[in-house]
C-alpha positions in Angstrom: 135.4 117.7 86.6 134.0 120.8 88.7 135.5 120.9 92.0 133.0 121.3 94.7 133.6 123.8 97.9 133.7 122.4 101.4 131.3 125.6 102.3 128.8 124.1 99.8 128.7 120.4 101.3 128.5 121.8 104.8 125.3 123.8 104.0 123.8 121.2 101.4 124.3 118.7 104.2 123.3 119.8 107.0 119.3 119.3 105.2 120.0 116.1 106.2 119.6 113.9 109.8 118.5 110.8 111.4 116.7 109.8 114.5 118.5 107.4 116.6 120.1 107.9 119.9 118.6 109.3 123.1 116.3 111.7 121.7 114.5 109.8 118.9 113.9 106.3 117.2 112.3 106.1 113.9 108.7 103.6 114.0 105.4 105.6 114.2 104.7 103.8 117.3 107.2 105.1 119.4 106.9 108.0 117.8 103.2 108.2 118.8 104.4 107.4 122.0 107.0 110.2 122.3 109.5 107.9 122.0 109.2 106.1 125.3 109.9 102.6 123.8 112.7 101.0 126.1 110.2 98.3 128.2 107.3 98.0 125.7 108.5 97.6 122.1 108.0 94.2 121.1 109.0 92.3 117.8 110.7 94.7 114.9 110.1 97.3 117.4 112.6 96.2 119.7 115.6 95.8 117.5 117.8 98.8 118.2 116.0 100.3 121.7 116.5 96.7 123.6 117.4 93.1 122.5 116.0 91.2 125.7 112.7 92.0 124.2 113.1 89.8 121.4 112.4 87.0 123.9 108.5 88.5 124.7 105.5 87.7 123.3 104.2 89.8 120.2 101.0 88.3 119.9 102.8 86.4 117.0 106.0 84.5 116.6 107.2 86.7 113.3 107.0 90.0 112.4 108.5 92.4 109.1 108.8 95.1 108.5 109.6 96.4 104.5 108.5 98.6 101.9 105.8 97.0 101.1 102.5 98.3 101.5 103.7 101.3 102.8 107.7 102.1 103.1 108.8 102.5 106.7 110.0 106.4 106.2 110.2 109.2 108.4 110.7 112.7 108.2 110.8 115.3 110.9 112.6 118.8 111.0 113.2 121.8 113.2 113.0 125.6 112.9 114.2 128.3 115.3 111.0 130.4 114.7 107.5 129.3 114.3 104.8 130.8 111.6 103.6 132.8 114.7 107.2 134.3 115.1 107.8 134.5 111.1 104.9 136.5 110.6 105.6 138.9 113.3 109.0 139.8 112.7 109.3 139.5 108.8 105.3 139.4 107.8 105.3 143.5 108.1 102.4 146.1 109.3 99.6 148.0 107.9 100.3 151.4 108.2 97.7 153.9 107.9 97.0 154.1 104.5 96.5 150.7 104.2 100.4 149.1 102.7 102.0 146.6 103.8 105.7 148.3 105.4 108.2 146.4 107.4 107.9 146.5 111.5 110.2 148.3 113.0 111.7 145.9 115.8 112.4 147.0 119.3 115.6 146.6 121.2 113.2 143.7 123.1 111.9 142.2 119.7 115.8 142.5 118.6 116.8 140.8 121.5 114.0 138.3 121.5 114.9 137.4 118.0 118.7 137.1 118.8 118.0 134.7 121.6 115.7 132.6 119.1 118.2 132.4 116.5 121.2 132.4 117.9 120.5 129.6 120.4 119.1 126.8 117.8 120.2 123.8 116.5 119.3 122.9 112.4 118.1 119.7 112.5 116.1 117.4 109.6 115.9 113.6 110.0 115.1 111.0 107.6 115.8 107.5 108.1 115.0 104.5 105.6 114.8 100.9 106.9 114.7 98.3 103.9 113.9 95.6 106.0 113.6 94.4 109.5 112.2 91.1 111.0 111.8 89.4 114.5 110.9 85.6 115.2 110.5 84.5 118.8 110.8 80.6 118.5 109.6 79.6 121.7 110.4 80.6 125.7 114.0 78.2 125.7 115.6 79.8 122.2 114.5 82.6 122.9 113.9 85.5 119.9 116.1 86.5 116.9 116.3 90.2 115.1 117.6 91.7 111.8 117.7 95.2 110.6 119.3 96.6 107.5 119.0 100.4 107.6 120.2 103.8 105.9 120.2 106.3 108.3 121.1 110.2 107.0 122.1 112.4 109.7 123.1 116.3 110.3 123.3 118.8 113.4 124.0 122.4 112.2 124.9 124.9 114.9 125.6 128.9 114.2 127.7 131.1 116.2 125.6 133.3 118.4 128.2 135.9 117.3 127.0 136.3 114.0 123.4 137.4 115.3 124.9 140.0 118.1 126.7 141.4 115.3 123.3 142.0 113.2 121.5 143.1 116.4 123.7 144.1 118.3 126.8 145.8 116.7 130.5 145.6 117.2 131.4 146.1 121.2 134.8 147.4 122.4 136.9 145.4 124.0 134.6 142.3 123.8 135.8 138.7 122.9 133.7 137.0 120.1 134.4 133.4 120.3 133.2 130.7 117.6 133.5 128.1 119.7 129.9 127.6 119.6 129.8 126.9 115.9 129.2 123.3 115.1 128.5 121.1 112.6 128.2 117.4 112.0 126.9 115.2 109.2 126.7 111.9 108.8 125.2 109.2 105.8 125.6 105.4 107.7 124.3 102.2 106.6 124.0 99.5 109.2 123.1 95.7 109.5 122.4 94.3 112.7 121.4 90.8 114.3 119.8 90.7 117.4 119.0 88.0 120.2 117.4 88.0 123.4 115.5 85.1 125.8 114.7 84.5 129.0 118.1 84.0 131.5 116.2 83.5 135.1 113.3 82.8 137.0 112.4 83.1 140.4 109.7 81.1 142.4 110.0 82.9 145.8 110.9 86.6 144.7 110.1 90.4 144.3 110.8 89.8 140.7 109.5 87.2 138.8 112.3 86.7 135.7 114.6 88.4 134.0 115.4 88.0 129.8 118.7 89.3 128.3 119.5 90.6 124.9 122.5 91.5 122.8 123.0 93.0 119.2 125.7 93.3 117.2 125.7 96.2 114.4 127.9 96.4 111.3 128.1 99.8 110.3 129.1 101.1 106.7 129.9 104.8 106.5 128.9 106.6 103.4 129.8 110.3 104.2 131.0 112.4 107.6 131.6 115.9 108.5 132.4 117.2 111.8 134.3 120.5 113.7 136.0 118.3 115.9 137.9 121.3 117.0 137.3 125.2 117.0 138.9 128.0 119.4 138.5 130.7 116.7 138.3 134.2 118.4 138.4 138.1 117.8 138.2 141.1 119.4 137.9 144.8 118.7 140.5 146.6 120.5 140.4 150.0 122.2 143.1 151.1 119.8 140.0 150.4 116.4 142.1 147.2 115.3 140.1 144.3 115.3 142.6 141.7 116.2 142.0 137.8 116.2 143.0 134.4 115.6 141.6 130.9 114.2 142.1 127.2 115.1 140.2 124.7 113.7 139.7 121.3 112.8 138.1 119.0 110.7 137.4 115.8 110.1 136.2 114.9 106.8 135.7 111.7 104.6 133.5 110.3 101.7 132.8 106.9 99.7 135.5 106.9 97.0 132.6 105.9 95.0 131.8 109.6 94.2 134.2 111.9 94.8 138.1 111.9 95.7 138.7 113.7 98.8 141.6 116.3 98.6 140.5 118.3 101.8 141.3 122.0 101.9 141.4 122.4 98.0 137.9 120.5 97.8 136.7 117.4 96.1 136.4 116.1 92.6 133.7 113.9 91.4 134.7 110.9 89.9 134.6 110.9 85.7 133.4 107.2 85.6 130.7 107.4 88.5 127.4 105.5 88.4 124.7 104.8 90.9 125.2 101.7 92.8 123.4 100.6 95.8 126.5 99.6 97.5 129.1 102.0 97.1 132.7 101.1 98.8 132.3 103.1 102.4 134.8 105.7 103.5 134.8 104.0 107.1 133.4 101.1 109.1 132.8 100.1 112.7 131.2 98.0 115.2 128.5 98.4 117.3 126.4 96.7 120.2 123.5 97.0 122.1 122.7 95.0 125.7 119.5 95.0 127.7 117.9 93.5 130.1 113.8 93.7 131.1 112.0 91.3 134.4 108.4 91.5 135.1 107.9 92.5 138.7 104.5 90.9 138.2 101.3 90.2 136.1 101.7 93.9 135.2 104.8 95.1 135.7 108.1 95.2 133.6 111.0 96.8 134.1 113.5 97.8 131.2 117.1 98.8 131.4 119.3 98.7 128.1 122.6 100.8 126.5 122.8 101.3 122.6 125.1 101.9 120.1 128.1 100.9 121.8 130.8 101.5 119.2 132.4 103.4 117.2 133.6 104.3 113.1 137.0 104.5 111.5 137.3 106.3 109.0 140.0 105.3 106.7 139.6 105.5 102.8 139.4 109.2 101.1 139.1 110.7 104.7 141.0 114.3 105.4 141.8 115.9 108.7 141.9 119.5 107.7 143.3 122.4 110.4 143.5 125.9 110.4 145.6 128.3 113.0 147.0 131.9 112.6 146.6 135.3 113.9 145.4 137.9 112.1 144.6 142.2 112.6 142.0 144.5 110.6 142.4 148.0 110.5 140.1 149.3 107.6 142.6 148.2 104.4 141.7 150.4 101.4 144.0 148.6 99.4 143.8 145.4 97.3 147.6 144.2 98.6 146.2 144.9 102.1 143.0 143.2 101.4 144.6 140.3 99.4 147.5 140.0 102.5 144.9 139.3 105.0 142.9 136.8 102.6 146.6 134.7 102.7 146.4 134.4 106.2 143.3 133.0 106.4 144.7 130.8 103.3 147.1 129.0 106.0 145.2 125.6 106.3 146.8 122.3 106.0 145.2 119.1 105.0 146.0 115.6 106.4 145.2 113.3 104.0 146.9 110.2 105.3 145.7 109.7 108.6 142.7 108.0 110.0 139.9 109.2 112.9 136.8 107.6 114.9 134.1 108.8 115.0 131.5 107.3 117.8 128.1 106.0 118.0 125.6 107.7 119.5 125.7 105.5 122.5 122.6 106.2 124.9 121.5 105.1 128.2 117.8 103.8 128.2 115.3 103.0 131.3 111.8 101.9 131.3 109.1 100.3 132.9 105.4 99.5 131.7 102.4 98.7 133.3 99.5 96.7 131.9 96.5 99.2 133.5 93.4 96.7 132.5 95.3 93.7 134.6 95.4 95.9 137.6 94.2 94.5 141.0 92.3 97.4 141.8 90.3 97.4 138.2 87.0 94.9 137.9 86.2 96.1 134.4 88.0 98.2 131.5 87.5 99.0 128.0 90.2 97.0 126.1 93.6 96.9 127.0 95.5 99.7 128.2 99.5 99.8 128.4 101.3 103.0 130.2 105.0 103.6 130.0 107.7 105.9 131.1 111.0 106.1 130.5 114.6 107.9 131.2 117.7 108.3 128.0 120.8 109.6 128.6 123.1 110.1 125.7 126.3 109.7 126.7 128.0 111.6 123.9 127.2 114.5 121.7 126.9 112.3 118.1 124.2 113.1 115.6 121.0 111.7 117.2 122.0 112.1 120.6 121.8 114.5 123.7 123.8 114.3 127.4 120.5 116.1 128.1 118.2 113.6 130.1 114.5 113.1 128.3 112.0 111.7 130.4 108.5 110.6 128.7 105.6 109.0 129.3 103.1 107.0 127.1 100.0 105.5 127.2 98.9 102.7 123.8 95.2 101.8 124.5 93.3 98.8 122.6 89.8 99.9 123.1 88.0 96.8 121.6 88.3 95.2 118.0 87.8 96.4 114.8 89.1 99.8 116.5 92.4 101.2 115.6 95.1 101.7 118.9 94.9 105.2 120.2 98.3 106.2 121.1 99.7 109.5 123.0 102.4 110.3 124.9 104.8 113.1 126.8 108.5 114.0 126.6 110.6 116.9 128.2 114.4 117.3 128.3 116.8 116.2 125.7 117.7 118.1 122.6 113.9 118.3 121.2 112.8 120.0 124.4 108.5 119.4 124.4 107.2 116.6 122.4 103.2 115.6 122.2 103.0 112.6 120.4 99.5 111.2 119.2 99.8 108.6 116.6 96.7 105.8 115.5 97.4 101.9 114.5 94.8 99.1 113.0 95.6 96.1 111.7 94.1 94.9 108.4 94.5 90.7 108.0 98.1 90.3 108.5 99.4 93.5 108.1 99.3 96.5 110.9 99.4 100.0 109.7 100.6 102.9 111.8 100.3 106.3 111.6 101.7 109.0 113.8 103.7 112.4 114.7 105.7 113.6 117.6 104.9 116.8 117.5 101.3 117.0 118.0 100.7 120.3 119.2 101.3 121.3 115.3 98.3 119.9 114.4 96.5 121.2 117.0 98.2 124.9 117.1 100.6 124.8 113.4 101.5 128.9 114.2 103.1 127.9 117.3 104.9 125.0 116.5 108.9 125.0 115.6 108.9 121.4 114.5 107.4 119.3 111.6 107.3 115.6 111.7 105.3 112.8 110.0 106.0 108.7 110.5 103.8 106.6 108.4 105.0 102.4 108.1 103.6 98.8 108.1 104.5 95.5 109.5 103.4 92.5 109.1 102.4 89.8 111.5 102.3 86.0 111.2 
């Protein structure tokens, strides 16, 4: 069979990503919201973001969600320059007899443009849920969860060296270090049960009660990728030589399924393969989720939860692959001296017979909502009107999550019946930087339909905008 690069998968993959963790989780609610979800999702919502919500009332005891009507998918990418940016700096000029020629940059467009693309993370995230329920069975049992997900996830990082070089040149005497270059990518499938109800109330207190909730996840992995390692380096010298050295790892690992893993000298693709919806996984793990929410009163809750406690081992067709060597370059004109310095680089060694982890992008989540119609201070309002705000805090650097802090704020307001829930909401920090989210939700009979994006100002200014997102899903209601 034709043996397939490790180059190719790492750029073929990284066209993937997912959206859980501190910077993003995957309903058009919260995405409407800007992802401030920790004290007010309710029902499906809940499962994954905080399991003591499972105990609160939905308006119903049962909700779904599934493909049907409308599959729960989402889709949302980045780009390190908008169409503003594009057009400038690759669109061209009129000149004066009316062609189209390129634009000659300045060293302040050149630099503008090195900043732009060397500072950027590649990021596209599509997550698929098959099917998700919640049943609240009364106050004393509290409420139940399930979720069985695919989740596709990659982070692609490039060297700022490689744009200094286009931009900028080679500098004397100036270390280049690679140790910015990153890439991960991951295809997991998870099940999970959740549970959550109420564990005290209080009579004679600031706070009126408090519900618990725990989840436990069971997590299949189909593919990873990461550098878990890279000190790579060079330097042009004062005497012309460039002189250098690499050190790398890493960590690799498929489903057996489709290809056999032989790290450095690639894979090969199985002869007998056929598509199966549950291929044997490459690695599997455990994960858990714990939260807590109390209502302070009538109007106020306050959420606090931690996700995605856990981690993977990867342990069928994985490979550790490592690099290391020195190396010099001093303008060979010769195929032996080109060929030579093509062997050193040719000094990688591939581990095929031990295993690794891999973690879960474990976050930190704080909330607290407040029902603006019940206020004390408020004789009449227009519907109902819920507005949240809330803190995550990765606590690694896994796909999906940010040590960055991302504070946002949203606001979900019921005008009246028969009119869909007009949703918006704020975040800054984290990985994803702005978000305006603005999303719409009616419900039909049964069945509620959502609609959203995170990234509003594209709509409302496309040029501008470095990000493209799009949630669309049902769930039902009984």
């Amino acid at each position: 069979m034709k043996k397939i690069s490790l180059f190719f998968l790492i750029i073929s993959g990284s066209l993937l990503a997912q959206t859980f963790g501190s910077y993003g989780f995957s309903t058009s609610k919260n995405a409407s919201l800007a992802f401030t979800y920790t004290s007010n999702s309710l029902g499906t919502d809940a499962i994954g973001v905080n399991p003591a919500n499972l105990a609160l009332n939905d308006r119903t005891s049962f909700s779904l969600r599934t493909i049907f009507p409308l599959p729960p998918i989402n889709f949302a990418t980045t780009t390190p320059l908008s169409v503003e940016k594009y057009n400038y700096f690759f669109g061209g000029v009129t000149d004066a007899q009316g062609n189209r020629v390129g634009r000659y940059l300045t060293q302040s467009d050149k630099d503008e443009l090195n900043e732009l693309l060397g500072e950027y993370d590649f990021i596209l995230n599509f997550q698929l849920n098959y099917l998700s329920f919640a049943i609240n069975v009364n106050e004393k049992v509290g409420g139940f969860g399930f979720a069985f997900t695919d989740r596709f996830g990659a982070s692609l990082r490039l060297s700022k060296i490689f744009t200094d070089l286009i931009f900028s040149g080679l500098y004397p005497m100036k270390l280049y270090s690679l140790s910015d270059l990153d890439a991960k990518v991951t295809f997991l499938r998870e099940i999970s049960f959740s549970y959550g109800r109420k564990i005290l109330d209080f009579d004679y207190a600031f706070v009126k009660n408090i519900y618990g909730g725990i989840a436990l996840k069971f997590v299949r992995g189909y593919y990873y990728l990461s550098t878990s390692k890279n000190n790579s380096f060079f330097r042009y010298d004062s005497d012309n030589v460039i002189r250098g050295a690499w050190d790398f790892e890493i960590q690799h690992a498929l489903t057996p399924d489709i290809a056999k893993n032989y790290g450095k000298d690639s894979i090969i693709s199985v002869k007998d393969f056929s598509f199966t919806l549950f291929p044997e996984p490459a690695g599997t793990g455990l994960g858990f989720d714990i939260g807590v929410t109390s209502f302070i009163n009538d109007q106020l809750r306050v959420s606090l939860a931690v996700t995605d406690i856990g981690s993977i081992t990867w342990d069928r067709n994985q490979a550790i692959i490592k690099g290391n060597g020195n190396f010099t370059f001093e303008g060979y004109s010769s195929e032996e001296q080109l060929d030579s310095l093509v062997d050193k680089f040719k000094n990688v060694q591939s581990n095929l017979n031990t295993s690794f982890s891999s973690g879960l992008p474990t976050t930190l989540r704080l909330g607290l909502s407040y029902q603006l119609d019940q206020a004390p201070f408020i004789s009449r309002f227009p519907g109902k009107m819920l507005i949240s705000l809330d803190y995550n805090q990765g606590l690694n650097s896994e796909i999906g999550n940010s040590t960055k802090p991302r504070v946002s704020l949203g606001i979900d307001w019921d005008p009246a019946k028969r009119i869909p829930n007009i949703r918006t909401g704020f975040s800054v920090g984290g990985k994803l930087g702005f978000m305006w989210g603005f999303g719409l939700g009616m419900s039909l009979g049964p069945i509620e339909f959502n609609f959203a994006t995170s990234n509003f100002d594209a709509l409302v200014s496309p040029n501008t905008s470095k990000k493209i997102n799009l949630y669309v899903d049902s769930k039902w209601r009984f």
